[in-house]
C-alpha positions in Angstrom: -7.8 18.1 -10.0 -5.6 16.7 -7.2 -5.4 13.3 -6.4 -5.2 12.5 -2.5 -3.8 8.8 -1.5 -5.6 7.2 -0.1 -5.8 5.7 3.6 -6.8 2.6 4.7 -5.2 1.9 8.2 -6.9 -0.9 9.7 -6.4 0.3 13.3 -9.1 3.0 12.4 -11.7 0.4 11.8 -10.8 -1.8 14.3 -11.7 1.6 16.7 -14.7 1.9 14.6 -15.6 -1.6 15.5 -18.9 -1.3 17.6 -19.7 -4.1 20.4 -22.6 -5.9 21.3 -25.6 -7.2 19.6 -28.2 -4.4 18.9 -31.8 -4.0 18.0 -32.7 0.1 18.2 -35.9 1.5 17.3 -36.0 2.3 13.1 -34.6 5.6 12.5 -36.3 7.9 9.6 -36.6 6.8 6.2 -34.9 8.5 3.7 -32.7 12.2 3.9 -32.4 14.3 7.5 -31.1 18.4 7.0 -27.8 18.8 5.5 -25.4 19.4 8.6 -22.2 21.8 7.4 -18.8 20.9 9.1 -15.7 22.9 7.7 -14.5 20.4 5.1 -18.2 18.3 4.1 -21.4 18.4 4.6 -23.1 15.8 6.4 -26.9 14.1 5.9 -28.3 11.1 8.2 -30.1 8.7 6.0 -32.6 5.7 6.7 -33.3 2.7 4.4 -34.9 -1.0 4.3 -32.9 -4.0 3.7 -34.8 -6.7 1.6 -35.7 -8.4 5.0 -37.5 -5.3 5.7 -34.9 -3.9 8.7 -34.3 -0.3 9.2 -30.8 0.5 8.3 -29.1 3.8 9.4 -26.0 5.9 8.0 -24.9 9.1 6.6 -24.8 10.9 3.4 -21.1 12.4 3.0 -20.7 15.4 0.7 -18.1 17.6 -0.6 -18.6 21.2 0.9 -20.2 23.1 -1.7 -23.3 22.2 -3.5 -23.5 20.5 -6.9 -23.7 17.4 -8.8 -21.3 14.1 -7.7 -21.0 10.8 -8.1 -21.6 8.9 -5.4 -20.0 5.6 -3.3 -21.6 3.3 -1.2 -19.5 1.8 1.7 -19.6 -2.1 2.4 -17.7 -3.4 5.4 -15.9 -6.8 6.1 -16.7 -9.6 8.5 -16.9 -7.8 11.8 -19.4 -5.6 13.0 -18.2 -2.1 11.7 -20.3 0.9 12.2 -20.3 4.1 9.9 -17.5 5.3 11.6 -14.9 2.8 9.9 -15.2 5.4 6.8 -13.3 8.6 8.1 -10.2 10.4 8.0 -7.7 10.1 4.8 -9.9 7.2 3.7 -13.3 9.7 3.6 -11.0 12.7 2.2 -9.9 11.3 -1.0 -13.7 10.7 -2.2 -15.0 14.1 -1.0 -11.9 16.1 -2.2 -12.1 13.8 -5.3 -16.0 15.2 -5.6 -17.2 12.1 -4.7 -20.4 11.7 -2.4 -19.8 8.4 0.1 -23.0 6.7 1.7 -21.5 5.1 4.8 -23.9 3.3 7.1 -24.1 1.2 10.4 -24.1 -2.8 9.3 -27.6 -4.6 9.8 -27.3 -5.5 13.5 -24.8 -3.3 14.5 -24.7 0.5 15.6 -28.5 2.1 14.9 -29.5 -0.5 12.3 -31.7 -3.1 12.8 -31.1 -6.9 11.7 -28.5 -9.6 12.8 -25.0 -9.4 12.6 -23.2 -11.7 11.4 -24.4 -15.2 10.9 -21.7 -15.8 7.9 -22.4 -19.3 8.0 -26.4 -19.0 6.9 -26.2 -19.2 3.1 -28.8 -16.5 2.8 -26.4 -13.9 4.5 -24.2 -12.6 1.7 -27.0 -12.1 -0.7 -29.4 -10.4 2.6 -26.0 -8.2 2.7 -26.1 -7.2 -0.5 -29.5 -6.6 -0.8 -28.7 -3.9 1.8 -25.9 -2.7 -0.3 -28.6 -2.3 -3.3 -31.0 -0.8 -1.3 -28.2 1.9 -0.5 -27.4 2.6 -3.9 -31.1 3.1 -4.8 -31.1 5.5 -2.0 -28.2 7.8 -3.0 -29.5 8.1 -6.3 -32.5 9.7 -5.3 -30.5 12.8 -3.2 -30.9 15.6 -5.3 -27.2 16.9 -5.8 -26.4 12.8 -6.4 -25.9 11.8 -10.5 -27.8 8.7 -10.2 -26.0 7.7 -13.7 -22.7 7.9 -11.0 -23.1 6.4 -8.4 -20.8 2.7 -7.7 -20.5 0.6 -4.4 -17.0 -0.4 -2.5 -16.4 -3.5 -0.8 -13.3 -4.8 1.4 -12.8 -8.4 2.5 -16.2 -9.9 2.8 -17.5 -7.5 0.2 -15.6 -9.0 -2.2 -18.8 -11.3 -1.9 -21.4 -9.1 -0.7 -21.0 -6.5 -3.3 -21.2 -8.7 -6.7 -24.2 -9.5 -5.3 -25.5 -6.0 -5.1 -24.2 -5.8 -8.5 -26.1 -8.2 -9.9 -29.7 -7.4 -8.9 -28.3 -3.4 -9.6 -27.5 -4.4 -13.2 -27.2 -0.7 -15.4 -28.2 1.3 -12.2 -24.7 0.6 -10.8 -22.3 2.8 -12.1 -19.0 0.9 -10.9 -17.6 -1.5 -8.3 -14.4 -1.1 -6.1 -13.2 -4.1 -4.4 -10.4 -4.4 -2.0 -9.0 -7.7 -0.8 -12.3 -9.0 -1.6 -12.3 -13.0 -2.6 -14.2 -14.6 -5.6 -13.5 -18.1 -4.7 -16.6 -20.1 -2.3 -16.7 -19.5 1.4 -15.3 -23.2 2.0 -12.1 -22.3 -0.5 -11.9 -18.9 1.8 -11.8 -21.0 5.1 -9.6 -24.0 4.0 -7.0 -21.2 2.8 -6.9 -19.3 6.0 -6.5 -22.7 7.8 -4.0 -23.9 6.2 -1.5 -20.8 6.0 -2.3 -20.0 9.3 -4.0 -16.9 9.5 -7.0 -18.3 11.8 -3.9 -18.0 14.1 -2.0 -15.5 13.6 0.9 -18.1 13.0 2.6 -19.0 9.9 1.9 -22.6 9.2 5.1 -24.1 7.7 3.2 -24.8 4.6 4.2 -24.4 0.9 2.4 -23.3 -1.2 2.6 -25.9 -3.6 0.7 -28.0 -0.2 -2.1 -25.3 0.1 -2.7 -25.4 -3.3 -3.0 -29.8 -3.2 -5.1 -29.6 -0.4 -7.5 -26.7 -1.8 -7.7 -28.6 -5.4 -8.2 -32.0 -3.5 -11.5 -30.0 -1.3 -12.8 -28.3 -4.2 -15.5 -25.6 -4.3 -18.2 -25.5 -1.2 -20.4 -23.3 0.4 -21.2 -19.5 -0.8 -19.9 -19.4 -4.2 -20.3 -15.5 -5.2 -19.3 -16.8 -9.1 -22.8 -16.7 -10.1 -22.8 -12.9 -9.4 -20.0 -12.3 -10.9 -21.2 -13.8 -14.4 -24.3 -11.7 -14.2 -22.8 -8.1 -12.8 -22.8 -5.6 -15.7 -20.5 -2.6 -13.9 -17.1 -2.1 -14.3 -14.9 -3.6 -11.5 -11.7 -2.7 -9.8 -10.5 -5.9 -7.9 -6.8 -4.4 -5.3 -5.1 -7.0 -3.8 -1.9 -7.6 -1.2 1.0 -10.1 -2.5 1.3 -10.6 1.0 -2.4 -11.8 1.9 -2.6 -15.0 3.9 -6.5 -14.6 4.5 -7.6 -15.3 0.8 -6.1 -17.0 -2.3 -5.2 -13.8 -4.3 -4.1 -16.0 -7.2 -6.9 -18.3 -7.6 -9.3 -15.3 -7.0 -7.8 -12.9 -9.6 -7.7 -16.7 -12.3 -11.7 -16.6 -11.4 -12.1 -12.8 -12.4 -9.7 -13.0 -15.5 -11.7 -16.1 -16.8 -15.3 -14.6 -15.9 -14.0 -11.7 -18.0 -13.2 -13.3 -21.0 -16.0 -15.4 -20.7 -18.6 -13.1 -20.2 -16.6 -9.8 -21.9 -16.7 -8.0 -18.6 -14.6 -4.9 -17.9 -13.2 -6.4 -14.7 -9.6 -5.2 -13.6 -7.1 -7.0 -10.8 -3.8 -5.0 -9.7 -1.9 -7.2 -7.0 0.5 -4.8 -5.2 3.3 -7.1 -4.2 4.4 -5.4 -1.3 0.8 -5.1 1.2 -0.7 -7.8 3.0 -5.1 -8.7 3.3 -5.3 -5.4 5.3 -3.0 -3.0 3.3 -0.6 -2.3 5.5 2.9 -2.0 3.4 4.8 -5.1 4.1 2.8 -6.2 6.8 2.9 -8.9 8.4 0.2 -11.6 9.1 -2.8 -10.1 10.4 -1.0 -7.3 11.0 -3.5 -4.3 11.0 -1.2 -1.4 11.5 1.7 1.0 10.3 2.2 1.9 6.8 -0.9 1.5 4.6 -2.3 2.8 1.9 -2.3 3.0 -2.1 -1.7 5.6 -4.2 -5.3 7.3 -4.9 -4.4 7.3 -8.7 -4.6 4.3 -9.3 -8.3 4.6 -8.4 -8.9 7.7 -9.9 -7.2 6.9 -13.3 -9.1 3.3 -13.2 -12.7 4.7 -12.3 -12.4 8.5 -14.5 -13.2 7.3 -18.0 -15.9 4.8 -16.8 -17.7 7.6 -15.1 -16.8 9.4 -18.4 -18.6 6.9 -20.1 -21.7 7.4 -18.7 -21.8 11.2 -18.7 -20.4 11.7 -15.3 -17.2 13.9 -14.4 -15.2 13.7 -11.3 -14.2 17.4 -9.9 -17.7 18.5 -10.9 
């Protein structure tokens, strides 16, 4: 089977982005017809969130029929729509064989809810509960392996989906996290402060200051450890060497000690060279030019844990 890389240019979400708040009638529950396009095949979807709101999305499936594994796409702090899942990024799952259920964040697009009160302390887990509910969903689609199917978070998801992951327990297959932090909300926010990033602007400081002044705050806020501790899938934790909007260190020290702790199959790869948004040697908040990993990397990571459950990529 061929590997694709894999894409991840920011500049694509960022068009993705939609504007506005929102509050559309609930669409359908459950699977519309299959729609064939020349590389996929395409299926609008409806679901609840825990709260109860109507969210909307779409099914992604290779082009002929059979039996996949599936991937359920989580989003980062801004209000992405479906659409932030397409070109190279969508290609490597379906020519991988792998379904992807992409959907329209609550409040944002067709979906119902509001987007984004980050500050509420209910918010993550709400989000998560939406991610669950998504998962549930694809299992249910008859050329789905419900034994396969794993959720992917970027950024913020690196909160929202151990959260999924933990009420999911068994049911989900495997997480993929990219960027995602593990240390509180406050932690998140003090770091981005203090390097600059809010800004856009280099700081001055050295690290050996940011990491005083984030010992001397401690912990505060959202702490997604708790989620962590009780997640049963297999994770895959990507990171940037060059990321100013999260402490990669501390966060991959939280996963590594959770692991051995808790004997969890959790993996970190920092890639020295990409910054938060993967763009290769990027600078701050830069979100475009060169991005990307290698799609082995994934591939070889997530293959034998499908394996392990009966489920076979290409097929």
């Amino acid at each position: 089977m061929a590997v694709r890389p894999i894409g991840l240019l920011i500049a694509v979400w960022v068009a993705a982005c939609d504007g506005g708040p929102t509050q559309p009638s609930p669409v359908a529950l459950g699977f519309g017809p299959v729609v064939e396009f020349p590389n996929r095949r395409e299926v609008e979807v409806g679901f609840q969130g825990p709260d109860g709101a109507v969210l909307s999305g779409t099914l992604i499936l290779p082009p002929s029929p059979g039996r996949y594994p599936a991937i359920v796409m989580h989003f980062g702090s801004d209000r992405w729509t479906r659409a932030t899942f397409d070109g190279s990024h969508l290609a490597f799952w379906t020519d991988n064989g792998i379904a992807v259920l992409t959907y329209d964040k609550r409040g944002v697009g067709k979906s119902q809810g509001i987007c984004c009160p980050w500050k509420d302390p209910g918010y993550f887990p709400l989000l998560g509960g939406d991610v669950a509910s998504a998962v549930r969903l694809a299992g249910t689609h008859p050329e789905i392996d419900q034994n396969g199917v794993g959720a992917w978070g970027f950024s913020q998801g690196g909160w929202v989906v151990p959260a999924a992951a933990a009420a999911l327990g068994d049911r989900l297959a495997f997480v993929i996290i990219g960027s995602g932090p593990t240390v509180t909300l406050g932690e998140e926010l003090l770091y981005s402060a203090l390097t600059g990033d809010d800004d856009c602007r280099p700081s001055g400081l050295a690290s050996e200051e940011i990491d005083r002044r984030l010992d001397a705050a401690g912990p505060s806020g959202f702490d997604p450890r708790p989620d962590l501790q009780a997640m049963s899938a297999p994770g895959l934790w990507i990171y940037g060497g060059l990321d100013t909007s999260i402490p990669v260190a501390r966060s991959v020290v939280i996963l590594q000690a959770i692991a051995a702790e808790f004997d969890k199959d959790f993996t970190s790869v920092v890639l020295a060279r990409l910054n938060h948004n993967w763009i290769l040697d990027g600078a701050m908040c830069q979100t475009t030019g060169p991005g990307g990993i290698d799609g082995r990397l994934i591939h070889d990571w997530l293959a034998p844990r499908l394996a392990a459950r009966g489920v076979i990529l290409g097929h």
